[in-house]
C-alpha positions in Angstrom: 74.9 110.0 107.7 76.9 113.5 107.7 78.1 114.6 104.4 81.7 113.7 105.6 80.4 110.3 106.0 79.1 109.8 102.9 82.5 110.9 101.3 84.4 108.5 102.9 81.9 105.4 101.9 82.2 106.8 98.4 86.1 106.9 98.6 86.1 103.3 100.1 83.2 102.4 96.9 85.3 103.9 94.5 89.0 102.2 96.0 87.5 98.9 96.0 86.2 98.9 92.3 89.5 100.3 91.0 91.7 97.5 93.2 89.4 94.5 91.6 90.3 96.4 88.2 93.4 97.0 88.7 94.0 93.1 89.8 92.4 92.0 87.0 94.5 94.0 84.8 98.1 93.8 85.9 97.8 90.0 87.3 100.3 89.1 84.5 102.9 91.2 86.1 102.8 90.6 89.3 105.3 88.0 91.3 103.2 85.9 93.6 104.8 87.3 96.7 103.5 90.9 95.2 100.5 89.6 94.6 100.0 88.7 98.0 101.3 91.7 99.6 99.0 94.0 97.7 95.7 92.0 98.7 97.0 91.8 102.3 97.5 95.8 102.2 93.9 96.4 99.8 92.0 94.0 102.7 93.6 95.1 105.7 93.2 99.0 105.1 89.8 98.7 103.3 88.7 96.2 106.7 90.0 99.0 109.1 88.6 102.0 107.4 85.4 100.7 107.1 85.2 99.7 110.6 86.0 102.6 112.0 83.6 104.5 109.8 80.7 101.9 110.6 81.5 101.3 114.3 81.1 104.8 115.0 78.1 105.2 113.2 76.8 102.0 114.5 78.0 102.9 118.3 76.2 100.3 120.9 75.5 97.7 118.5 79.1 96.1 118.1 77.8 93.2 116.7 76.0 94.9 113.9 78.7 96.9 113.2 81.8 94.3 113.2 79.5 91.9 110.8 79.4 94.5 108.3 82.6 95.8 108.3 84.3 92.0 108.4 82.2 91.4 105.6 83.5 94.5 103.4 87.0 93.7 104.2 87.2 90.0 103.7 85.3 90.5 100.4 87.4 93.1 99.3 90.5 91.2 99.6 88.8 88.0 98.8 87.7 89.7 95.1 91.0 91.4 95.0 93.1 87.7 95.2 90.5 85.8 93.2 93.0 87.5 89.9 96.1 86.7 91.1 95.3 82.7 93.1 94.5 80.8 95.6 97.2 82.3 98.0 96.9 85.9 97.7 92.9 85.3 97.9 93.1 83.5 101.3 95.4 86.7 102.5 93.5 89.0 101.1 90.2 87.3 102.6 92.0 86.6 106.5 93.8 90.4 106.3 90.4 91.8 105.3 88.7 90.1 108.1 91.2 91.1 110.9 91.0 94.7 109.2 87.3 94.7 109.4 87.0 93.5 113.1 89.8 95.6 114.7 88.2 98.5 112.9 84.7 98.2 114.4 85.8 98.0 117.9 88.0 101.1 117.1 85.0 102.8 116.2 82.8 101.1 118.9 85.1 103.0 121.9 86.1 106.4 120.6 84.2 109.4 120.3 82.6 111.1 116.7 85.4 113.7 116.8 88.3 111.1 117.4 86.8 108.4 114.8 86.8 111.3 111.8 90.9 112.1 112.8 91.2 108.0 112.6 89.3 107.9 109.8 90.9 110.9 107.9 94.3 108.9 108.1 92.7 105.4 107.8 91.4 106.9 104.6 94.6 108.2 103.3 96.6 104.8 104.0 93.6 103.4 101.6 94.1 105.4 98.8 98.0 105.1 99.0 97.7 101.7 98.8 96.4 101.6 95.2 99.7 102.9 94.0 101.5 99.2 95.2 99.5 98.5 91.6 101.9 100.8 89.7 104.8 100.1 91.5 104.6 96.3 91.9 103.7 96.1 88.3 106.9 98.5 86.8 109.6 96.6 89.0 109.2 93.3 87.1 109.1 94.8 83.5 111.7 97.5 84.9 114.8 96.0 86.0 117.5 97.7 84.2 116.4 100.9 85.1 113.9 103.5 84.5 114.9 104.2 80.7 112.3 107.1 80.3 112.4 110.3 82.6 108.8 111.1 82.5 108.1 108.3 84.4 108.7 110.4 87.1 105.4 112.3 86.6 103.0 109.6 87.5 103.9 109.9 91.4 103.7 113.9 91.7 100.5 113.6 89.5 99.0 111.2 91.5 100.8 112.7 95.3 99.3 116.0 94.1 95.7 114.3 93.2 95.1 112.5 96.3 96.5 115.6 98.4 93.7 117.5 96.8 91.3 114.8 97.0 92.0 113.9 100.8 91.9 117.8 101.8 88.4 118.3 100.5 87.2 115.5 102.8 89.2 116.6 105.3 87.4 120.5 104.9 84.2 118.6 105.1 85.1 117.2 108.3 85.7 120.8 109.7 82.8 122.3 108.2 80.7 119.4 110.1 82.5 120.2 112.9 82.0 124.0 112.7 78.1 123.3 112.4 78.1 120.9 115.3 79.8 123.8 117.4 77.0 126.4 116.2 74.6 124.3 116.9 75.2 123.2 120.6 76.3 127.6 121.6 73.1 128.5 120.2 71.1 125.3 122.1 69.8 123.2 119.2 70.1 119.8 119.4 70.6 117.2 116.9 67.8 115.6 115.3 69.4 112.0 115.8 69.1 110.1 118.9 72.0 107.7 119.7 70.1 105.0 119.7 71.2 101.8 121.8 70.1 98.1 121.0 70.4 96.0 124.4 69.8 92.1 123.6 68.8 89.4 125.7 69.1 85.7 123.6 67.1 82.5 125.2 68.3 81.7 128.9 71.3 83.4 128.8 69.6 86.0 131.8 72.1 88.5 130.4 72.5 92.2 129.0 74.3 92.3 125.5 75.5 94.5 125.8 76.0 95.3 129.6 78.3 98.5 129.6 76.4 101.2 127.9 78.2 104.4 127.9 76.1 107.6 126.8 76.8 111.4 126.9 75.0 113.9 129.5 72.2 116.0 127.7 72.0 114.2 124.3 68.8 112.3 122.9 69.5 108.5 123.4 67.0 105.7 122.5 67.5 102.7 124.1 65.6 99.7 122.7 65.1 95.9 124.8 65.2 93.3 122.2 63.9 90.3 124.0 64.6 87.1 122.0 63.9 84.6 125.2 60.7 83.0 125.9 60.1 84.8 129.0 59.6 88.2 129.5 62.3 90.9 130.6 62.8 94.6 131.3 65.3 97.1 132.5 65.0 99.1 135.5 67.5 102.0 137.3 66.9 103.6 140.0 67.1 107.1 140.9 68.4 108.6 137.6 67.6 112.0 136.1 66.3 112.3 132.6 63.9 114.2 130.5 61.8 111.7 129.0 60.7 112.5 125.3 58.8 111.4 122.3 59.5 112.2 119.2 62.0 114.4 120.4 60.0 116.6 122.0 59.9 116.4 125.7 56.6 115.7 127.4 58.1 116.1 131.4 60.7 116.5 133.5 62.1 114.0 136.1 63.6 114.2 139.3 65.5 111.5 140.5 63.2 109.0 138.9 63.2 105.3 138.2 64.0 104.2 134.5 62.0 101.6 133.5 61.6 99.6 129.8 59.6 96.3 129.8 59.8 93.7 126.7 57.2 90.6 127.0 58.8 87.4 125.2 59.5 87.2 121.6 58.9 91.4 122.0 61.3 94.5 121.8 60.3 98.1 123.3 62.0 101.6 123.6 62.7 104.5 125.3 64.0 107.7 124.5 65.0 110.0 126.7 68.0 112.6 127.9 70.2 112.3 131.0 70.9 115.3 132.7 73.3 114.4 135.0 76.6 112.5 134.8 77.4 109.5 137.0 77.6 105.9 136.7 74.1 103.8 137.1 73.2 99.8 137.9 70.4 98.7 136.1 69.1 95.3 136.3 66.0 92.7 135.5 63.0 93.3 138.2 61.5 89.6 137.3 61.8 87.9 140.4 64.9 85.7 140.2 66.5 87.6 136.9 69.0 89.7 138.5 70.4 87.0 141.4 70.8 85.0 138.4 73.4 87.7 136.8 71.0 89.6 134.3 72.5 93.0 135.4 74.2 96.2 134.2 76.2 99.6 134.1 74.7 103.0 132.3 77.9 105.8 132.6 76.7 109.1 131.6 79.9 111.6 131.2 
C-alpha cells in the first residue's frame, strides 16, 4: 500500500472507533429518529470509503474486494446502532452494506488516479459525519436557544482541524503522484505487478471474471485458479508481451500465443507486460471448453 493509502485506512480506523464511542456515550440524548440517521450516515460513508479504497487496491478481484468492504461497513453501522436499538442497528447494518458494495465496484472501474480524487472526498464526507454526534446531541438539551456564545467555537475548532487534517492527506496524494510521474519520465517501473485472479468454480465452463482490462506496458500477473475437477487453461492468440519473472524480463515476443494451464484442484501464473493496445479473445483449448461458453476479453489501453 502507498503511504496515501495507509492514511486513509488509518482515518477510516480511527472514525470508526470514535463513532462506536461516541454512540455509546451520547445514546441518552439522542431521539430515535437521530439515532437512526446518524448510523445510516456513519454506515453508508464508512461502507463507500472503504470500498473505493479496497476495490482499487484489490482491482480484478471484485469479489474479494466487495466482501471486505461490505463487511467493514455493515459492521460499522451494525456496532454503531447496537447503543442506540434494534432500529438504528438494522439501518446502520443495511446502509453499511449498500455503502460497502457500491463502493467496491466504484473502485473496481476507475483508475488509481480517479479512486484517490473519490476517495479524497469520500474521506471528507466521513469525517463530517462525526460532527451529526455534537449536533444531534445539543438540539435535544438545547431548545430554547444557545444560552452560551462560545458554543460557537466547537465548529471553527473542529472545520479548522479537519481542514488541516484532510489537506495533509490530500499533499500525500500529490507527493505520490509527483513520484509516480518521476518515475515513469525517467523509465522505472513499479515494483508491483497488477496482479489478476481469473476463477473457474465446478462445471460452470466459465471465466470469473471474463472482462479483464489492463494497461499497455505495466507488469500484470494473471493467475488461473481452477476449482473444477477437470483441468483448464487460458490461451490468446497473437498478442505481444514481454514475458518476465520476477520482474525481470527473460525474452521478448512477437506476436505470440499466451498460454496459462491449471490441472484440476490447481492454480498457475503468468506475469508478463503487453506492449501493445488492442482488444484480445482468449478462451479454453480443452476440446469442448470453449463451444460450451468458457471464453473471454483481455483490453489493453
Amino acid at each position: 500500500m502507498s503511504l496515501f493509502q495507509h492514511f486513509v485506512l488509518t482515518t477510516i480506523s480511527l472514525s470508526i472507533l470514535l463513532a462506536i464511542c461516541l454512540a455509546y456515550k451520547l445514546r441518552k440524548r439522542f431521539t430515535a429518529m437521530h439515532a437512526m440517521v446518524v448510523t445510516m450516515v456513519i454506515g453508508m460513508n464508512i461502507g463507500l470509503t472503504s470500498g473505493v479504497l479496497i476495490g482499487s487496491f484489490y482491482q480484478g478481484n471484485l469479489y474479494y474486494s466487495t466482501i471486505i468492504s461490505i463487511a467493514i461497513g455493515s459492521l460499522t453501522g451494525l456496532a454503531c446502532g447496537i447503543s442506540f436499538g434494534l432500529l438504528p442497528s438494522l439501518e446502520g447494518f443495511m446502509s453499511g452494506l449498500m455503502g460497502g458494495m457500491m463502493g467496491a465496484m466504484l473502485g473496481e472501474m476507475v483508475t488509481p488516479e480517479e479512486s484517490a480524487t473519490i476517495t479524497n472526498i469520500l474521506l471528507a464526507l466521513t469525517t463530517s459525519s462525526l460532527l451529526l454526534f455534537q449536533v444531534f446531541s445539543s438540539s435535544k438539551e438545547n431548545k430554547d436557544g444557545i444560552k452560551n456564545k462560545k458554543w460557537f467555537y466547537r465548529p471553527i475548532v473542529t472545520f479548522v482541524f479537519l481542514l488541516s487534517f484532510l489537506l495533509l492527506g490530500n499533499q500525500l496524494d500529490k507527493n505520490l503522484a509527483n513520484d509516480t510521474e518521476y518515475n515513469n519520465m525517467h523509465g522505472h517501473q513499479p515494483d508491483l505487478a497488477q496482479h489478476i485472479n481469473v476463477n473457474v468454480t465446478p462445471s460452470s465452463y466459465a471465466y470469473t471474471p471474463s472482462n479483464i482490462t489492463v494497461k499497455e506496458g505495466q507488469l500484470t500477473t494473471i493467475t488461473l485458479n481452477n476449482d473444477d475437477l477437470i483441468e483448464h487453461d487460458i490461451e490468446i492468440k497473437e498478442i505481444v508481451f514481454e514475458e518476465s519473472d520476477s520482474g525481470q524480463t527473460k525474452h521478448i515476443h512477437g506476436q505470440a500465443d499466451f498460454h496459462l494451464h491449471a490441472s484440476a484442484k490447481s492454480e498457475a501464473e503468468f506475469t508478463f507486460m503487453p506492449l501493445k493496445a488492442g482488444i484480445y479473445e482468449f478462451y479454453c483449448t480443452i476440446p469442448g471448453h470453449q463451444e460450451s461458453g468458457m471464453t473471454g476479453t483481455l483490453v489493453v489501453t
